[in-house]
Jmol script that loads the backbone (N, CA, C; Angstrom):
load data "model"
ATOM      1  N   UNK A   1     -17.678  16.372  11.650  1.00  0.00           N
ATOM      2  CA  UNK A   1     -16.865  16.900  10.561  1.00  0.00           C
ATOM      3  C   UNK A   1     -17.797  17.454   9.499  1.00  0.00           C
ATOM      4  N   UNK A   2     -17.376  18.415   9.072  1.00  0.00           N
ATOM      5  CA  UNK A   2     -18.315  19.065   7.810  1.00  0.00           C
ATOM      6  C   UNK A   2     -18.271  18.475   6.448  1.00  0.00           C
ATOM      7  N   UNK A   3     -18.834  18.882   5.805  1.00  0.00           N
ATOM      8  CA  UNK A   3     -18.207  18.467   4.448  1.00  0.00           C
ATOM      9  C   UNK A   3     -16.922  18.682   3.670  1.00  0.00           C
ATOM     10  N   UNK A   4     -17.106  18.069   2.711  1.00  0.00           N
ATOM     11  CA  UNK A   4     -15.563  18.017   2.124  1.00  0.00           C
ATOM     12  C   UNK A   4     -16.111  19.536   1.049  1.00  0.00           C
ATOM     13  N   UNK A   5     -15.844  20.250   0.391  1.00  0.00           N
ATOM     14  CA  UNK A   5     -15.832  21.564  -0.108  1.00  0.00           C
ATOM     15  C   UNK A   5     -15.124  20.850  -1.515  1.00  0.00           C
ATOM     16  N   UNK A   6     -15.627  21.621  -2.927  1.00  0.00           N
ATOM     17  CA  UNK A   6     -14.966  21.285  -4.235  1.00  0.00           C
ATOM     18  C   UNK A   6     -13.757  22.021  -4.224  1.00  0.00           C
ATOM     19  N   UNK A   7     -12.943  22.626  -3.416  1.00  0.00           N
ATOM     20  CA  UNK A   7     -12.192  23.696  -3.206  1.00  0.00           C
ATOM     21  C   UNK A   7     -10.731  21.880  -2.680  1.00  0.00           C
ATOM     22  N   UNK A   8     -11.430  21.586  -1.757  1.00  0.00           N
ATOM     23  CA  UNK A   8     -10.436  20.417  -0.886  1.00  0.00           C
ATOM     24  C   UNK A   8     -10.687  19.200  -2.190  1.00  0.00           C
ATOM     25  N   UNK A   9     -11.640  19.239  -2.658  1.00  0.00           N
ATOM     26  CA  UNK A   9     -11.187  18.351  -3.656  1.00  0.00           C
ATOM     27  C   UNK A   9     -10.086  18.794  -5.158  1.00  0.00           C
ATOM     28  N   UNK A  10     -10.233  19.608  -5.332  1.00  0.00           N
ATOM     29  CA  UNK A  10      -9.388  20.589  -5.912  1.00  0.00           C
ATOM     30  C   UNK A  10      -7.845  20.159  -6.086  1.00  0.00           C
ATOM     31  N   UNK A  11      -7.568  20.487  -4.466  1.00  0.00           N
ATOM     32  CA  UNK A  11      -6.471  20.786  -4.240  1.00  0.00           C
ATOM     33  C   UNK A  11      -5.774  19.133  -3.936  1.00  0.00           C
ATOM     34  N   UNK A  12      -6.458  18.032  -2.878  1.00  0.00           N
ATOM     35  CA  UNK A  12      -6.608  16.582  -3.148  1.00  0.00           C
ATOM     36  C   UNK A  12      -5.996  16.356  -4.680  1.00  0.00           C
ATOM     37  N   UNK A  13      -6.703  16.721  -5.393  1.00  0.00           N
ATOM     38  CA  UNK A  13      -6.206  15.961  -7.243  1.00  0.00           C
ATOM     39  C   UNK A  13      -4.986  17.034  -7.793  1.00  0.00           C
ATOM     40  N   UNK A  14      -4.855  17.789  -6.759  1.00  0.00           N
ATOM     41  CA  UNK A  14      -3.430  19.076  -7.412  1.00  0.00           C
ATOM     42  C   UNK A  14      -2.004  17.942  -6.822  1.00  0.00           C
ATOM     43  N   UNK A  15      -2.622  17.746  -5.437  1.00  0.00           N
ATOM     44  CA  UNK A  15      -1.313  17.327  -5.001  1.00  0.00           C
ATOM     45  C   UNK A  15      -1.058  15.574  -5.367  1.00  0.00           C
ATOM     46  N   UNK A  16      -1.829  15.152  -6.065  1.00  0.00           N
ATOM     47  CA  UNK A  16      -1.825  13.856  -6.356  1.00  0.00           C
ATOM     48  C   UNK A  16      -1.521  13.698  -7.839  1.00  0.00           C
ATOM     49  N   UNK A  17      -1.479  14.941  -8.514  1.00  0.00           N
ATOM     50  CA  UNK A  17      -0.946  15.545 -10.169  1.00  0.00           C
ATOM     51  C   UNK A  17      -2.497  14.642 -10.416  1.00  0.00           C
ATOM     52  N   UNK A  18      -3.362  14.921 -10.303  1.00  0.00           N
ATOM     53  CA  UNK A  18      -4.095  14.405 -11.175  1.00  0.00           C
ATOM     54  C   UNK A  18      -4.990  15.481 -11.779  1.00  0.00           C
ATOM     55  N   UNK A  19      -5.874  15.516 -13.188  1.00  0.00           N
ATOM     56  CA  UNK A  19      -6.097  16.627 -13.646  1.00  0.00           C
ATOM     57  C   UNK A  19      -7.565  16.369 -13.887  1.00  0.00           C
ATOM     58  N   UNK A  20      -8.406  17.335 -13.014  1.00  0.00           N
ATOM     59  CA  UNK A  20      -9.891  16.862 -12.984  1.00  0.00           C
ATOM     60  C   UNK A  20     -10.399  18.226 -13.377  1.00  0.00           C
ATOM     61  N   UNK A  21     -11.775  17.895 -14.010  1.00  0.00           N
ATOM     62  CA  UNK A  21     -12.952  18.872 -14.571  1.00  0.00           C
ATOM     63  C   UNK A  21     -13.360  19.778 -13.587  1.00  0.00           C
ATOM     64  N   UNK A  22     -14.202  20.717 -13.779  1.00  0.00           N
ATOM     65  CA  UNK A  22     -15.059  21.271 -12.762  1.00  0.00           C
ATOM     66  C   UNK A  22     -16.356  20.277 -12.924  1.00  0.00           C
ATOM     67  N   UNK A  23     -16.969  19.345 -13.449  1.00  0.00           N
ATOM     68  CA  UNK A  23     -17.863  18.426 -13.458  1.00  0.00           C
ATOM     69  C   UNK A  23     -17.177  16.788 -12.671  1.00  0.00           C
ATOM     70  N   UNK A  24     -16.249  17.152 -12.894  1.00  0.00           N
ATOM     71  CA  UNK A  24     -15.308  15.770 -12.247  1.00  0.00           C
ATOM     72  C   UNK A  24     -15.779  16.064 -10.684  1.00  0.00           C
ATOM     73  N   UNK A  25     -14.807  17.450 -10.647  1.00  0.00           N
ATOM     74  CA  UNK A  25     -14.670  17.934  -9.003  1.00  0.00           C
ATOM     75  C   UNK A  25     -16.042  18.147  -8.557  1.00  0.00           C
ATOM     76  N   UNK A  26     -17.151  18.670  -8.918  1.00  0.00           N
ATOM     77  CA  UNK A  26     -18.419  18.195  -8.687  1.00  0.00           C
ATOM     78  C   UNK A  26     -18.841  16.915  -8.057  1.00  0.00           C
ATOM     79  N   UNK A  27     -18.481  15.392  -8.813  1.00  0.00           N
ATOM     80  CA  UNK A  27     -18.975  14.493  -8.537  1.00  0.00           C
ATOM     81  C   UNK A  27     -18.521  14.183  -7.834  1.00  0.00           C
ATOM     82  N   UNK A  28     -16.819  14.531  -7.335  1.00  0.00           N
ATOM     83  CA  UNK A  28     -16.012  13.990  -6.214  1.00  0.00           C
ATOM     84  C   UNK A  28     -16.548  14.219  -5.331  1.00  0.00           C
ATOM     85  N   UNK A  29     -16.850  15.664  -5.153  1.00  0.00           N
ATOM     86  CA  UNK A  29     -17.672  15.961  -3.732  1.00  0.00           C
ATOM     87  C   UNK A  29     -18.441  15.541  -3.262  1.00  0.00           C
ATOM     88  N   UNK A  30     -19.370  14.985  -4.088  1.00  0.00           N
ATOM     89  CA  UNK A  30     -20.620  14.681  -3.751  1.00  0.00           C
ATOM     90  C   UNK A  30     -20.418  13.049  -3.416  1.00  0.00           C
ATOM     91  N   UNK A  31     -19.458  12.674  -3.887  1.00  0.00           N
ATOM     92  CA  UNK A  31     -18.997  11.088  -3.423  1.00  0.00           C
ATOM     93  C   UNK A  31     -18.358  10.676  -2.491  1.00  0.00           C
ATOM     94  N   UNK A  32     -17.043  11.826  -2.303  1.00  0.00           N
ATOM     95  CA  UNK A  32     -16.520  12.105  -1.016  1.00  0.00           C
ATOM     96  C   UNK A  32     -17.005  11.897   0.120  1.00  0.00           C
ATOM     97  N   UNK A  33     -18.382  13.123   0.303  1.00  0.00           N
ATOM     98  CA  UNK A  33     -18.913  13.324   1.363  1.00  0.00           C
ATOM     99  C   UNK A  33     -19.924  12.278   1.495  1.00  0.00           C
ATOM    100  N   UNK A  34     -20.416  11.649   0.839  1.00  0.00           N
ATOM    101  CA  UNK A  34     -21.126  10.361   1.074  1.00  0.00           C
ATOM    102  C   UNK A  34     -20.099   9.250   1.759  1.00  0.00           C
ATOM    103  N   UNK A  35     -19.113   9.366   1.609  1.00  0.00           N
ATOM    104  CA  UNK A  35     -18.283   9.110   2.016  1.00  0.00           C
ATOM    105  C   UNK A  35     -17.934   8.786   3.705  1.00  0.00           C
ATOM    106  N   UNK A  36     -17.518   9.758   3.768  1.00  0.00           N
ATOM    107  CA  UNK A  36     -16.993  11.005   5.050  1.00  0.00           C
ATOM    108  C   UNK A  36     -18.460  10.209   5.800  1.00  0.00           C
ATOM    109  N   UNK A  37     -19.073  10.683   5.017  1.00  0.00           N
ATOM    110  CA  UNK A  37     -21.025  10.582   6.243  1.00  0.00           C
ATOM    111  C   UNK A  37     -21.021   9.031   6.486  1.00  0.00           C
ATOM    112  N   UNK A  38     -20.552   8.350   5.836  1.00  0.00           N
ATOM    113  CA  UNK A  38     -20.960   6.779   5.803  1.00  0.00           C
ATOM    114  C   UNK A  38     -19.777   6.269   7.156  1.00  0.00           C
ATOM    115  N   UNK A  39     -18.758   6.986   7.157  1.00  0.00           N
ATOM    116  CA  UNK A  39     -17.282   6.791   8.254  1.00  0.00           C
ATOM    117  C   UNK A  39     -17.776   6.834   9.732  1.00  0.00           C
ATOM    118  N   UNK A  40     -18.495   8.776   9.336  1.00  0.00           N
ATOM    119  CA  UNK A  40     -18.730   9.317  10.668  1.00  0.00           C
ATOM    120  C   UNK A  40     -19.527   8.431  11.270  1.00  0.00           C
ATOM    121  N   UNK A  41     -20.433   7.685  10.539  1.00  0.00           N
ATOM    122  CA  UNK A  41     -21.753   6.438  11.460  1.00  0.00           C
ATOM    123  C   UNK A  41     -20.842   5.498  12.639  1.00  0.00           C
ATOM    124  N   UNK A  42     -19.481   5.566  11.954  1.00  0.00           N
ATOM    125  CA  UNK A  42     -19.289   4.770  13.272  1.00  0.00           C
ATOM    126  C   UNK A  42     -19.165   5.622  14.249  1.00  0.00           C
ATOM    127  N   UNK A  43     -18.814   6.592  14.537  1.00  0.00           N
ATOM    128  CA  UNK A  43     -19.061   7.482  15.735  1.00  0.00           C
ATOM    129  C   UNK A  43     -19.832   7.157  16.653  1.00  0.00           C
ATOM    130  N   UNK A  44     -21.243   6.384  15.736  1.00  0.00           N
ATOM    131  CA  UNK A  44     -22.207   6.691  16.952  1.00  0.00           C
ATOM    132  C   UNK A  44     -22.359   5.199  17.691  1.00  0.00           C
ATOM    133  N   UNK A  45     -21.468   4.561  17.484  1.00  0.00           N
ATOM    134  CA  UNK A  45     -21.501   3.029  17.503  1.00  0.00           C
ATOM    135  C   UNK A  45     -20.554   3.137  19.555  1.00  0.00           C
ATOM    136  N   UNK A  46     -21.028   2.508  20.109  1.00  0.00           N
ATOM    137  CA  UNK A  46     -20.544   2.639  21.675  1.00  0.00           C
ATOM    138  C   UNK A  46     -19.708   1.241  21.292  1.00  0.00           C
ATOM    139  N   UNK A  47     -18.478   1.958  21.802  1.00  0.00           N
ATOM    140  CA  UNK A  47     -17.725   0.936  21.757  1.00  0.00           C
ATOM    141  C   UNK A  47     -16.475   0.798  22.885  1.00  0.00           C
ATOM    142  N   UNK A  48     -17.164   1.236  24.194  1.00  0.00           N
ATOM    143  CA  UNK A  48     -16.293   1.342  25.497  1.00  0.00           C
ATOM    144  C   UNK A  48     -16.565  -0.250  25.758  1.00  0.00           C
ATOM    145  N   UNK A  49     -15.300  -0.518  26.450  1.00  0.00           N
ATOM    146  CA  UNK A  49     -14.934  -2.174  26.430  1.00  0.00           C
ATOM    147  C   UNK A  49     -14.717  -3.038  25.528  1.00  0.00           C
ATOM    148  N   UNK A  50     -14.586  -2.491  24.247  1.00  0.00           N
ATOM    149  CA  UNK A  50     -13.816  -3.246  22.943  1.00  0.00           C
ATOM    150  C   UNK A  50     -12.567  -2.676  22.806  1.00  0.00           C
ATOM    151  N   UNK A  51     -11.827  -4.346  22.936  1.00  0.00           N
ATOM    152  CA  UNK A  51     -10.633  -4.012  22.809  1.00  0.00           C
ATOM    153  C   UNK A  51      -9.616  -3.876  21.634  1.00  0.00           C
ATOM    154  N   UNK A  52      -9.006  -2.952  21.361  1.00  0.00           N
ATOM    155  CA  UNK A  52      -8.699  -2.782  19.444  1.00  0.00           C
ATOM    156  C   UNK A  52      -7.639  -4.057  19.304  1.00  0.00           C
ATOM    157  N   UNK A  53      -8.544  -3.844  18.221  1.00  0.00           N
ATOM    158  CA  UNK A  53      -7.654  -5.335  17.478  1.00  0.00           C
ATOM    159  C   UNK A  53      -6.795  -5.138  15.909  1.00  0.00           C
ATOM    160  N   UNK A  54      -5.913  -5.578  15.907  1.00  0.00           N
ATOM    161  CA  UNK A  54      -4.565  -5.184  15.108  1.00  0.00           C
ATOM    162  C   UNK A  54      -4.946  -6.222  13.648  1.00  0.00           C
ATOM    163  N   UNK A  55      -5.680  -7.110  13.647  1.00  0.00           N
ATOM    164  CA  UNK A  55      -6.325  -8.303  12.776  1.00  0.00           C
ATOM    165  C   UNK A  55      -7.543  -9.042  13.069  1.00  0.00           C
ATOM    166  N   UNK A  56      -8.483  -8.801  12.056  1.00  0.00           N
ATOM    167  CA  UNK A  56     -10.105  -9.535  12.461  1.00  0.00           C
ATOM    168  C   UNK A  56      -9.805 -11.165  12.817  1.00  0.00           C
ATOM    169  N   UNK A  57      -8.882 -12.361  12.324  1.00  0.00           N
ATOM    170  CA  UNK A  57      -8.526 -13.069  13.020  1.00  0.00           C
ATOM    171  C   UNK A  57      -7.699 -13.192  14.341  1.00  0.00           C
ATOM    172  N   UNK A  58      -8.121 -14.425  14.979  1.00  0.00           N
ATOM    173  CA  UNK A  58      -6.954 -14.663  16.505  1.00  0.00           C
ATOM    174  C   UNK A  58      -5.841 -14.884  15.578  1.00  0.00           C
ATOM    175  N   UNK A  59      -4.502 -14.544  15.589  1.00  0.00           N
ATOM    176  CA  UNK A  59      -3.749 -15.152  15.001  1.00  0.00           C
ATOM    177  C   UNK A  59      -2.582 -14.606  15.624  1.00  0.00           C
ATOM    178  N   UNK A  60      -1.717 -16.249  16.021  1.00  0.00           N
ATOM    179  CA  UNK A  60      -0.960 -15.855  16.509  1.00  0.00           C
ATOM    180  C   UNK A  60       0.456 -15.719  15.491  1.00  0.00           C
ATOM    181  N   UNK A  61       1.594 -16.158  16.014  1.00  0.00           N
ATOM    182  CA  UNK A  61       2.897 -16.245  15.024  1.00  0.00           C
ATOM    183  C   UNK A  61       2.820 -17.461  14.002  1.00  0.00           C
ATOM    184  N   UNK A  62       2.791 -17.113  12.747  1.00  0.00           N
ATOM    185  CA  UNK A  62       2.297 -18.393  12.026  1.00  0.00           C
ATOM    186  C   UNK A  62       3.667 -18.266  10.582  1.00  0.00           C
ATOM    187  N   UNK A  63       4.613 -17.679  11.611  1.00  0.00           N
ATOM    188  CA  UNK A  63       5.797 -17.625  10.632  1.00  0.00           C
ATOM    189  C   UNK A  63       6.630 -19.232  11.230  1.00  0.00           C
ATOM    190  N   UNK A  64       7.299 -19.220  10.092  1.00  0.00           N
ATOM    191  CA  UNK A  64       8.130 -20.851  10.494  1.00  0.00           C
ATOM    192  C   UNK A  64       9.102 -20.227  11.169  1.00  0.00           C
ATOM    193  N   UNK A  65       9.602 -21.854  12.069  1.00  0.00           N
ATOM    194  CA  UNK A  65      11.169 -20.952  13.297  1.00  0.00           C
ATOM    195  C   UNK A  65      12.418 -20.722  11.773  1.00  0.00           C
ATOM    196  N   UNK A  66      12.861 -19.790  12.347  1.00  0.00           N
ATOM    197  CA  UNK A  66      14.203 -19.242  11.939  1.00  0.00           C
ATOM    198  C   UNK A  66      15.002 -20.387  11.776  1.00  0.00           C
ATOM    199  N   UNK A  67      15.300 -21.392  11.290  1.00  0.00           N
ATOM    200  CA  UNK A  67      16.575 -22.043  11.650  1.00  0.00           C
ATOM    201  C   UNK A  67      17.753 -22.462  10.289  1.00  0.00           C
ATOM    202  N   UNK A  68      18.451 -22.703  10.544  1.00  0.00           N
ATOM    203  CA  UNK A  68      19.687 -21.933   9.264  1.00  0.00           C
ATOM    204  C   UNK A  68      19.268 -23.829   9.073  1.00  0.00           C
ATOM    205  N   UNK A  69      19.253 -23.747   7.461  1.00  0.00           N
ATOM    206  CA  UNK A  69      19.795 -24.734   6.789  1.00  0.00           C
ATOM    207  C   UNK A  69      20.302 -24.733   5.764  1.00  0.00           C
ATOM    208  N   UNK A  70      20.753 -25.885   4.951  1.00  0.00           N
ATOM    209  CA  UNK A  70      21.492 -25.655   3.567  1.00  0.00           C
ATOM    210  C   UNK A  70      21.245 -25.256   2.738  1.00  0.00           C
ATOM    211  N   UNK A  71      21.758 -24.698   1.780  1.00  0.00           N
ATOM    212  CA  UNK A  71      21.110 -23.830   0.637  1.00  0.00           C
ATOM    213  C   UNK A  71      22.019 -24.268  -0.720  1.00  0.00           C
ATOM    214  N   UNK A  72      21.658 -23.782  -1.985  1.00  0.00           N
ATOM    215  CA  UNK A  72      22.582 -23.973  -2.914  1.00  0.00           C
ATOM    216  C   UNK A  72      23.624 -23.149  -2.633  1.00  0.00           C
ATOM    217  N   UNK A  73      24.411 -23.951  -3.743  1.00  0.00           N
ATOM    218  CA  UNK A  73      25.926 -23.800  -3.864  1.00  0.00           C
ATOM    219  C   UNK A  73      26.306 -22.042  -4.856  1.00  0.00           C
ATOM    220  N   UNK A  74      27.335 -21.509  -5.254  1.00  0.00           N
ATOM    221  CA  UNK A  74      27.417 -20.229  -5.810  1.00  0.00           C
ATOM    222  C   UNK A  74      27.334 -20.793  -7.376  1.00  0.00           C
ATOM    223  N   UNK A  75      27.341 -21.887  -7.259  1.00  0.00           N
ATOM    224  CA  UNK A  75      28.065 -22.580  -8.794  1.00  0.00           C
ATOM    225  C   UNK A  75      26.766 -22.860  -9.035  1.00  0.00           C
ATOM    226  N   UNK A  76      25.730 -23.375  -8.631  1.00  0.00           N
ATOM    227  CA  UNK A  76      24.201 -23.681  -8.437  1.00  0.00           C
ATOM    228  C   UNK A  76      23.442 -22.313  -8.854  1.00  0.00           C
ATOM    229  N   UNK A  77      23.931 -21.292  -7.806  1.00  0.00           N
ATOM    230  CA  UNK A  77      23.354 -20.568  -8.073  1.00  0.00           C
ATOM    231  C   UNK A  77      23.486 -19.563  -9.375  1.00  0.00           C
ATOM    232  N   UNK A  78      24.647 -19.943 -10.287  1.00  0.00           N
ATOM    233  CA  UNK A  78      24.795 -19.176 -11.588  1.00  0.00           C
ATOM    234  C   UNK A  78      25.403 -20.002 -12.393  1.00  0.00           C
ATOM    235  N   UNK A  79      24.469 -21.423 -12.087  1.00  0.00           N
ATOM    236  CA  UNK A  79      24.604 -22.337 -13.288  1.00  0.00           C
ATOM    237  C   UNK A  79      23.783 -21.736 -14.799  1.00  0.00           C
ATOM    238  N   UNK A  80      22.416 -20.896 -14.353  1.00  0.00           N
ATOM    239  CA  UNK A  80      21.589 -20.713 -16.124  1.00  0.00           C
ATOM    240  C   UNK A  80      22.010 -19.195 -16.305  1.00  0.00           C
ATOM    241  N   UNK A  81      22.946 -18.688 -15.245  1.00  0.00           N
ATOM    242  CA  UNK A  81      23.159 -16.786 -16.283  1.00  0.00           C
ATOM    243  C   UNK A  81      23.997 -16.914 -17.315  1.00  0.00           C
ATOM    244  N   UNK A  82      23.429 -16.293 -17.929  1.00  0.00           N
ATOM    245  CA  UNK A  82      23.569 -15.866 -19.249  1.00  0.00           C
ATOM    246  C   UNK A  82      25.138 -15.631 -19.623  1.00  0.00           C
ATOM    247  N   UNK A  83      25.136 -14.571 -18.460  1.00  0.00           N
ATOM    248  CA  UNK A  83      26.629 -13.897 -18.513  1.00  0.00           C
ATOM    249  C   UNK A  83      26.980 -13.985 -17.183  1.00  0.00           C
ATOM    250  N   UNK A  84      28.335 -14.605 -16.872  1.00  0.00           N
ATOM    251  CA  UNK A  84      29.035 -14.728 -15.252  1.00  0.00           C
ATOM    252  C   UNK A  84      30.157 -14.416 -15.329  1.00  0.00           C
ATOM    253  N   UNK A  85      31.211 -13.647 -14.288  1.00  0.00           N
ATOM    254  CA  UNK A  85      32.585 -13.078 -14.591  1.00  0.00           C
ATOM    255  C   UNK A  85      32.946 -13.007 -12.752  1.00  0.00           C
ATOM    256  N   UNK A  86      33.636 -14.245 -12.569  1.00  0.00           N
ATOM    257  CA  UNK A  86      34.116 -14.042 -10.924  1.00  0.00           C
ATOM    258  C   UNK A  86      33.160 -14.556 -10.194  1.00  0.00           C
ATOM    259  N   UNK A  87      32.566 -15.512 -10.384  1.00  0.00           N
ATOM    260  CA  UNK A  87      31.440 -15.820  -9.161  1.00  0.00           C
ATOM    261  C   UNK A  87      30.237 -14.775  -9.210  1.00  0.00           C
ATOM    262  N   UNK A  88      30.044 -13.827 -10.428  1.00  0.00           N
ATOM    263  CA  UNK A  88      29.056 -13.135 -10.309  1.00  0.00           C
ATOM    264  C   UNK A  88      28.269 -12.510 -11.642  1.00  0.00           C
ATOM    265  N   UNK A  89      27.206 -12.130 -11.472  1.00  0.00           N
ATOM    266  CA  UNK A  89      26.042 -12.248 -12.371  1.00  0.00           C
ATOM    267  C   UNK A  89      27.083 -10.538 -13.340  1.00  0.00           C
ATOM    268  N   UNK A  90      26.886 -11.009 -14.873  1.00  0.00           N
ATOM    269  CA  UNK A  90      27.389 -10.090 -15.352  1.00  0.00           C
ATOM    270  C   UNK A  90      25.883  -9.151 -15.912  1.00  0.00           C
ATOM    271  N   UNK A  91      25.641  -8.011 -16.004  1.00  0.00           N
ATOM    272  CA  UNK A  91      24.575  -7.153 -16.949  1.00  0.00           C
ATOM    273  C   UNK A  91      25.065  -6.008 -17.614  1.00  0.00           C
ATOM    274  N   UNK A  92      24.295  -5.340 -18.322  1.00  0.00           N
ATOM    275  CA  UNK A  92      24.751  -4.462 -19.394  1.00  0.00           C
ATOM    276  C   UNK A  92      24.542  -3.556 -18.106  1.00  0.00           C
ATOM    277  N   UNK A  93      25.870  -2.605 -18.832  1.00  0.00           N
ATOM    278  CA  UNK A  93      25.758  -1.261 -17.978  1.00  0.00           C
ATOM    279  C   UNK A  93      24.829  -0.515 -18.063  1.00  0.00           C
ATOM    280  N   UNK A  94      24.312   0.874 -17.378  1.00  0.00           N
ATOM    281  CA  UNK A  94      23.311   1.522 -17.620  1.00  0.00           C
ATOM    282  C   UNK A  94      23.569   2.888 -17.048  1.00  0.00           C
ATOM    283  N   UNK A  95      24.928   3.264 -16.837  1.00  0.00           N
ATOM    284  CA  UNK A  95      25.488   4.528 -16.663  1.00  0.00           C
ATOM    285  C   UNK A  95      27.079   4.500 -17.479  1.00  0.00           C
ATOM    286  N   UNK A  96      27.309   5.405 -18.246  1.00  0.00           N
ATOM    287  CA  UNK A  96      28.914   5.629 -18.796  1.00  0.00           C
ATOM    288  C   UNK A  96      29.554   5.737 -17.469  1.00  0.00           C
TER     289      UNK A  96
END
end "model"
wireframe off; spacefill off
backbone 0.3
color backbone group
């Protein structure tokens, strides 16, 4: 890959609304592509027979089982609002 161009950095901070110098866009480039060059090194890294891995740990399912239990009550659950009307949380409007 070539370098990144102050032209692609440019346009990078146009579409991200951000508003950079011509000394800004200068340094980007030059950081960028240090960048970019530091990536491409893995290129040269042989890596036939590694198998991709989705997480640097083994890890398997370490979520708890699904299983339904009791929960609070509706009356529990809007025992401290402020404002309640019907079993439900009242708030100030925020459209007429």
């Amino acid at each position: 890959m070539s370098d990144i161009t102050k032209d692609q950095v440019k346009h990078v901070a146009h579409l991200a609304r951000l508003a950079i110098t011509e000394d800004e866009a200068a340094e980007l480039t030059k950081e960028l592509s240090a960048i970019i060059g530091f990536a491409e090194q893995l290129n040269e890294l042989d890596t036939e027979g590694v198998e991709p891995t989705t997480h640097v740990l083994n890890m398997k399912n370490v979520m708890r089982k699904d299983e339904p239990k009791a929960t609070i009550t509706q009356e529990e659950a809007l025992k401290n609002a402020p404002d309640k009307k019907d079993g439900h949380y009242r708030v100030p409007a925020i459209m007429d």
